[in-house]
C-alpha positions as CSV (number, residue, x, y, z in Angstrom):
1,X,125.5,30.4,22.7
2,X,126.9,32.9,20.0
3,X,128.7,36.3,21.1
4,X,126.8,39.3,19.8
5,X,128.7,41.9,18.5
6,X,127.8,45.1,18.6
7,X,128.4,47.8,15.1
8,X,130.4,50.2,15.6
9,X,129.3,53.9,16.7
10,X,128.6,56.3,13.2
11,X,131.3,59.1,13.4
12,X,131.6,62.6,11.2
13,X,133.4,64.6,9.9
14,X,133.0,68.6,8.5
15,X,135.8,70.3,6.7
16,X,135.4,73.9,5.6
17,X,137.7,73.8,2.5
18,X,138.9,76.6,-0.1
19,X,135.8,76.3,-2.1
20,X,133.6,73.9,-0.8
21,X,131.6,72.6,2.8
22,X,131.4,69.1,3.1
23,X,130.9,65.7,5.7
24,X,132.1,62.4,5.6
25,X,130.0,60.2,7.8
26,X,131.2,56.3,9.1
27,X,132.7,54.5,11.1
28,X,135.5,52.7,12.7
29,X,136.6,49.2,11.8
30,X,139.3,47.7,13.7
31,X,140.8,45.7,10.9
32,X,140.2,48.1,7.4
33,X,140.4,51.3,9.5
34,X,137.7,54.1,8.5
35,X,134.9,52.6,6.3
36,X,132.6,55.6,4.9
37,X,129.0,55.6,4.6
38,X,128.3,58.8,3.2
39,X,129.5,61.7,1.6
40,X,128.2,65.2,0.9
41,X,129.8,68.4,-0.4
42,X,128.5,71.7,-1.1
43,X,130.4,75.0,-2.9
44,X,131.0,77.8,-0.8
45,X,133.5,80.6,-1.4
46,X,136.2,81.3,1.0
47,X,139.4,81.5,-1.2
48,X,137.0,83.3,-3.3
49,X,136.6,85.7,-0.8
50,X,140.0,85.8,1.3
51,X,142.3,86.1,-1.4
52,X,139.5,88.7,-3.0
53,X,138.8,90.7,-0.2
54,X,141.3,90.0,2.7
55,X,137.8,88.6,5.0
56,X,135.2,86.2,4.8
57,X,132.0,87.7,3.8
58,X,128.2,88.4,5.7
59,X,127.1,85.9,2.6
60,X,129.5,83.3,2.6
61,X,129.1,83.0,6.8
62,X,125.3,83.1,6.3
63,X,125.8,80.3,3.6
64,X,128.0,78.3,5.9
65,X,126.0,78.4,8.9
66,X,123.2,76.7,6.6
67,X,125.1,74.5,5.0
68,X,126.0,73.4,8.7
69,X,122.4,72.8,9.9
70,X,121.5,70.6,7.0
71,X,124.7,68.6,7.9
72,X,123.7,68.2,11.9
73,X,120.6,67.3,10.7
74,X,121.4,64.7,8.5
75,X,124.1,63.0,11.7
76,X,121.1,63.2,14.0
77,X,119.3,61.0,11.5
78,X,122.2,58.8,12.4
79,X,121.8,58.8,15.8
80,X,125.3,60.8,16.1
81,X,126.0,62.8,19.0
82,X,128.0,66.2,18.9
83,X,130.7,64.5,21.0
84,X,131.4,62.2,18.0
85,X,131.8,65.1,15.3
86,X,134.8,67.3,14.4
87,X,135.0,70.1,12.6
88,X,138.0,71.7,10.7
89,X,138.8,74.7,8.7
90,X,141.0,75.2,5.8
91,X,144.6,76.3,6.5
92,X,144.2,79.3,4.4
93,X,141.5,80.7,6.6
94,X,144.3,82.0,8.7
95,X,145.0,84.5,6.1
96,X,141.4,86.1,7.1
97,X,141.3,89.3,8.8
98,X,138.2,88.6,10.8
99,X,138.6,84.7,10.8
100,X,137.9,84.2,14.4
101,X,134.5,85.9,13.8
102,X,133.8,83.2,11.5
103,X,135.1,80.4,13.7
104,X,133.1,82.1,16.2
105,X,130.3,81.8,14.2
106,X,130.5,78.1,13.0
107,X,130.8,77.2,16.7
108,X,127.7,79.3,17.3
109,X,125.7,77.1,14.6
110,X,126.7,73.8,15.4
111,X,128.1,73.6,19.2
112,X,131.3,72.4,18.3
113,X,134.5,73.2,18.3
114,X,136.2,74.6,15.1
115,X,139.7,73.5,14.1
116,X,141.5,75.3,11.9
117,X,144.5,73.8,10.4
118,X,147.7,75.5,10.2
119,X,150.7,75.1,8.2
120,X,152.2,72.2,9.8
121,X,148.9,70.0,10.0
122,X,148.8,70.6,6.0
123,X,152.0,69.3,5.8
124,X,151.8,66.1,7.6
125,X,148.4,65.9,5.3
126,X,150.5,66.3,1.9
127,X,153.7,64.2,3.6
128,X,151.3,61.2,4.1
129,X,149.5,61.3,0.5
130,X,152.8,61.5,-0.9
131,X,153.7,58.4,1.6
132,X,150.3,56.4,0.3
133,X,151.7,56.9,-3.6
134,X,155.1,55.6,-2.5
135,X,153.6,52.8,-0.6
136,X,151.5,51.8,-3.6
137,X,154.0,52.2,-6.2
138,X,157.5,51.2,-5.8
139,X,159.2,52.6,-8.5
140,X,158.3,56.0,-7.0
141,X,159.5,54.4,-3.3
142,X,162.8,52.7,-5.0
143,X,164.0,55.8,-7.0
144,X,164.1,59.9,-6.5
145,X,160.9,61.0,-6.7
146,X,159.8,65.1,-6.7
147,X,156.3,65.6,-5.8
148,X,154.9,68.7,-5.7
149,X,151.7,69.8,-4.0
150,X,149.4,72.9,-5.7
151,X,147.3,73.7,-3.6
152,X,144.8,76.7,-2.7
153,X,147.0,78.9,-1.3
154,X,150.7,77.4,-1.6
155,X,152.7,74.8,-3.5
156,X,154.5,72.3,-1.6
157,X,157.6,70.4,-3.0
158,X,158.8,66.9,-1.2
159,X,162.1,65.1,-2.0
160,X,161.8,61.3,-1.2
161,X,165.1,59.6,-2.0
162,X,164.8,55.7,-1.5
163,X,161.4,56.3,0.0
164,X,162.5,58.8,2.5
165,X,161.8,62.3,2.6
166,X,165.0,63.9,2.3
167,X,164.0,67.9,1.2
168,X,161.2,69.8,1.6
169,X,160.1,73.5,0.8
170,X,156.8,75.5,0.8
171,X,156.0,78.3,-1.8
172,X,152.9,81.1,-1.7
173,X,151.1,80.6,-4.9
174,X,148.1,78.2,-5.5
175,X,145.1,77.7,-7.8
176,X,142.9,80.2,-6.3
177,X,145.3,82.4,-5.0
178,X,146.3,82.5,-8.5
179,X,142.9,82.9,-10.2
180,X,142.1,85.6,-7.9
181,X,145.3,88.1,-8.7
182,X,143.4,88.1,-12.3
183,X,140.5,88.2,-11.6
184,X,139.3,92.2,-11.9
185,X,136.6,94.1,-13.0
186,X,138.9,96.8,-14.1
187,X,139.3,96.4,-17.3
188,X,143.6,95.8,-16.4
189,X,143.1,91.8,-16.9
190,X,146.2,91.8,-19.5
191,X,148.5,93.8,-16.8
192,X,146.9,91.0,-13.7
193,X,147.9,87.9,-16.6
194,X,151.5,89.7,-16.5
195,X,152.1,90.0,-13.0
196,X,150.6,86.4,-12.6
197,X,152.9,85.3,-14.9
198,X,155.6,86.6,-13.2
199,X,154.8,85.5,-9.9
200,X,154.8,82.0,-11.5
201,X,158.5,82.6,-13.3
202,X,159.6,83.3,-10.1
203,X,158.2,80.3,-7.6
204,X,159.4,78.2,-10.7
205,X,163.1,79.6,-10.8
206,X,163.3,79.3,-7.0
207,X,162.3,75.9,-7.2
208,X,165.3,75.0,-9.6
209,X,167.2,76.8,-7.8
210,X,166.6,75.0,-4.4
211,X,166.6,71.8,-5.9
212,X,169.2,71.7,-9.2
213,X,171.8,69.3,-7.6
214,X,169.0,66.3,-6.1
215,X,169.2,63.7,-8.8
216,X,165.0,63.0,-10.2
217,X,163.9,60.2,-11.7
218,X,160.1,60.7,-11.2
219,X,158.1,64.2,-10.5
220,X,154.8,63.4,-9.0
221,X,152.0,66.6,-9.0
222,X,148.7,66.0,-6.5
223,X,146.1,68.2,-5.6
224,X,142.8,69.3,-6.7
């Protein structure tokens, strides 16, 4: 008589990001890890509005909290319980003056608990892709590799020297914080390009200056 095996329980996972809402569903396989079934992703605005206005707006919760219904719907088609869903926010929500409204108001929506991630989660998040590239190539693992990480908010560097991290630093310019100091209605854009510019000289000079005497034989750049 055959063993019958029984498939693995549908999981999800939500992550409010910089600029958009999205959910992975799937599951669990003991021997290939997390096999995805689906994927969905849908724009909303939050380093639009944080690094514009200092808050998250009326608009951009209201958009969220829809964007989250559609989503709980879809995992209930699945069959997948609330106790089998996380939920996590972008590290640059922090930066936010009313972001625990909004978390306040995500958990309202959906019933779960909302994560936000802080510094040190991103981190370990960049560490580990940078680990993954290393793993898969090992010319980067075997030499000096630099890899910087631009990301919405800040710019990560990571010194791996024979495959081990040996330096790392963190730096507060990223795409959208960047593309939000020029943005203005004000008529000013030349003077915004300027101080952009500037702000770029400088993370750019620090970075030689903090990293000058490690020897480079490859300079790796991830993010979106």
């Amino acid at each position: 008589m055959s063993e019958t095996t029984t498939p693995p329980a549908e999981q999800a996972v939500i992550y409010v990001g910089a600029a958009s809402l999205s959910i992975v569903i799937g599951y669990q396989e003991p021997n290939t890890g997390f096999v995805e079934i689906e994927h969905m992703d849908r724009p909303l605005p939050i380093a639009r509005d944080i690094f514009r206005t200092g808050t998250v707006t009326r608009s951009t919760m209201e958009q969220a909290a829809g964007i989250l219904r559609d989503y709980l719907r879809s995992t209930k088609e699945y069959g997948i319980s609330l106790d089998a869903i996380r939920l996590y926010n972008t590290n640059i929500l922090s930066e936010a003056s009313n972001h625990e409204i909004f978390l306040n108001r995500l958990q309202v929506t959906t019933g779960l608990v909302a994560r936000l991630i802080d510094d040190g989660d991103m981190t370990r998040l960049v560490y580990q892709i940078a680990r993954r590239l290393l793993e898969k190539n090992p010319k980067l693992a075997e030499g000096n590799t630099f890899v910087s990480h631009i990301g919405p908010g800040n710019t990560r560097a990571l010194y791996f020297k024979d495959g081990r991290l040996a330096a790392y630093s963190n730096y507060r310019l990223g795409i959208f914080r960047a593309r939000e100091a020029v943005a203005s209605g004000d008529g000013e854009s030349g003077h915004h390009l300027l101080h952009l510019e500037e702000q770029i000289r400088g993370v750019v000079d620090q970075l030689e200056q903090d990293y000058v005497h490690y020897k480079m034989n490859h300079h790796v750049a991830i993010g979106a």
